[in-house]
C-alpha positions as CSV (number, residue, x, y, z in Angstrom):
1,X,-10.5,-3.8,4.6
2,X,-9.0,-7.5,5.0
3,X,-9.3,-7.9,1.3
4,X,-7.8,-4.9,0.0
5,X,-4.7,-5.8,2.9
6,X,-4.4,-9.2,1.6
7,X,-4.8,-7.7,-2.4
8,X,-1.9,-5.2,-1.5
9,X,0.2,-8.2,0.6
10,X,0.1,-10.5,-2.4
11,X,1.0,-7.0,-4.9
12,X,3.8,-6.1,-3.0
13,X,5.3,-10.1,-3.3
14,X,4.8,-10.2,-6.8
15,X,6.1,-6.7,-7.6
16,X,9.6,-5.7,-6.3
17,X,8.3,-1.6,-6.6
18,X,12.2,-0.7,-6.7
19,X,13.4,-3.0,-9.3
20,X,9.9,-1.7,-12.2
21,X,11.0,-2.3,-15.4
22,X,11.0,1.8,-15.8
23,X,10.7,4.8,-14.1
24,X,7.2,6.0,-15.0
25,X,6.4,2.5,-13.6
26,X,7.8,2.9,-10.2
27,X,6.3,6.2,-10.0
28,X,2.9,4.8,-10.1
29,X,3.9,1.3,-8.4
30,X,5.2,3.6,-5.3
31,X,1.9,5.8,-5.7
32,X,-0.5,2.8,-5.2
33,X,1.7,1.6,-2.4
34,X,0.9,5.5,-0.9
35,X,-3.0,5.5,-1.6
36,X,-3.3,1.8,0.1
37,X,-1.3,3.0,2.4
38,X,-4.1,6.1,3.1
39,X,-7.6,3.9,2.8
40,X,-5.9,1.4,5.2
41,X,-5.2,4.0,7.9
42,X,-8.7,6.0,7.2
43,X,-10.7,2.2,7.9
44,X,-8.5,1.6,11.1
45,X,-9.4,5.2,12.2
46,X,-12.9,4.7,11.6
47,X,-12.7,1.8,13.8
48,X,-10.8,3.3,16.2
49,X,-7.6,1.3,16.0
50,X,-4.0,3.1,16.2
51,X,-1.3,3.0,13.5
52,X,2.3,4.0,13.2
53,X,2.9,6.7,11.2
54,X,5.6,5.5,9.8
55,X,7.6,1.7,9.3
């Protein structure tokens, strides 16, 4: 789970999701952003750890 958080951390740096090139690409920029967002929550479930629903 630290690896995909650290994965996603250096993404998010490297690629301004608002500012894609196109459309399509912030579609699926803000989708992967979603679906990390989902297995990080389900692994801190699992281990019984809190998280916001929302920042």
């Amino acid at each position: 789970m630290h690896s995909l958080a650290a994965a996603y951390t250096t993404f998010y740096e490297h690629c301004p999701v608002l500012k894609a090139p196109s459309q399509e690409v912030v579609e699926t920029w803000l989708l992967l952003c979603q679906l990390t967002g989902q297995i990080l929550r389900q692994g801190m479930d699992l281990l019984g750890i809190g998280t916001p629903k929302r920042l």
